[in-house]
N, C-alpha and C positions, 0 to 999 in steps of 0.2 A: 597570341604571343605576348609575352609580357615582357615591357621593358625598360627600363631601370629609366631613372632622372638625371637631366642632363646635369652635367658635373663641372663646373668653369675650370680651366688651368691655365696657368702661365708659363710660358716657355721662359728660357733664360737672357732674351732680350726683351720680354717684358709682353711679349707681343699674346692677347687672351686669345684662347680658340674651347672649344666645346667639348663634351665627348660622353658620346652615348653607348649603351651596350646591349646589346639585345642576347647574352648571354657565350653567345659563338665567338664574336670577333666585334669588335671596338671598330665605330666609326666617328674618320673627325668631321665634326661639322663649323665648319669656318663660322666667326662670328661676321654678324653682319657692316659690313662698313659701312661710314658716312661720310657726303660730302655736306660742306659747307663752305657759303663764298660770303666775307664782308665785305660790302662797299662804303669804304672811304675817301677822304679827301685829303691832301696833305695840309695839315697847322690846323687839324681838326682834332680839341682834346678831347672830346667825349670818342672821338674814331679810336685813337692815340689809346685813351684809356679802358675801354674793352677790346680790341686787342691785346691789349699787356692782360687782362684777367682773362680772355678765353686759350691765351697762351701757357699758362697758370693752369690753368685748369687741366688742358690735355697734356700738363708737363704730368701734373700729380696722378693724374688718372692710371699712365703708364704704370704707376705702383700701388696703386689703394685697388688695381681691377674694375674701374668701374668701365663693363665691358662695351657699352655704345660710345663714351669720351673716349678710352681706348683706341677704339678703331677708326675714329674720326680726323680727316685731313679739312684743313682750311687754307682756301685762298683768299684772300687779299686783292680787291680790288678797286685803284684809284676812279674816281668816277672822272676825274679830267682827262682820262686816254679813249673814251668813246663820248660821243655827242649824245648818243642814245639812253649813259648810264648818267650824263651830267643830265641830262632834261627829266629823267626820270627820277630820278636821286640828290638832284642838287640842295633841297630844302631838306631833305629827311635823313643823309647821313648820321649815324651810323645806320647803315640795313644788313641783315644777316639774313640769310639765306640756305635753306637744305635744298640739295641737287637733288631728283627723286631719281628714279632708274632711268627715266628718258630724258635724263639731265634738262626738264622741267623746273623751274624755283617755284618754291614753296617759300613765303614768308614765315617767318619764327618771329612771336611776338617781341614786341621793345623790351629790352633788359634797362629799368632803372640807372641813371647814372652812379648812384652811390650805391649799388645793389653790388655785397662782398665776391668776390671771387668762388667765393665757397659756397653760394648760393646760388651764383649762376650756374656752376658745375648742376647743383642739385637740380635746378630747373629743366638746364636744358636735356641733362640726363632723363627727365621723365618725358621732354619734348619728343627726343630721339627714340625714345623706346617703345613710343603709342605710333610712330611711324612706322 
């Protein structure tokens, strides 16, 4: 059976999903989501300032299609509301993190402090999509 290559679409909230055709009938195939959790600290400017770029990023995504920032939610997390996340994280803020399907973390290596918005997009675009 032969079947055609999948084709990216945008609905009209912007939201990407897939769609393949094996000639009969179209099926859609969801694209795949992503978690991702930053831990920071509050009056932390490197925290402060990838946040504002990863923010950035999955703002533009919504409209350039790039389908894994697309699908991507991020939490936020201060490492002073667990004892757990301040002992483990206290020296290394910022840490980013991908949630895997058994909501396991996977560290995502360090993004550069002076590393563009537009670069992290690219980066982490190729991080998320080798997952």
């Amino acid at each position: 059976m032969f079947r055609s290559p999948l084709a990216k679409r945008l609905d009209l909230r912007g939201q990407a999903s897939w769609r393949a055709s094996d000639g009969s009938e179209d099926v859609e195939v969801p694209a795949k989501a992503h978690k991702l959790v930053l831990y920071s600290k509050q009056g932390c400017c490197l925290c402060e300032g990838l946040q504002e770029k990863l923010d950035s990023v999955f703002a533009a995504a919504q409209f350039t299609g790039q389908l894994n920032l697309a699908n991507t939610t991020m939490e936020v997390r201060d490492i002073a509301e667990k004892k757990e996340w301040e002992q483990k994280y206290e020296y290394e803020v910022p840490v980013l993190t991908w949630l895997d399907p058994d909501d396991a973390e996977v560290p995502i290596p360090r993004f550069p402090p002076r590393l563009a918005a537009e670069r992290i997009g690219k980066k982490l675009e190729e991080i998320l999509s080798s997952l």
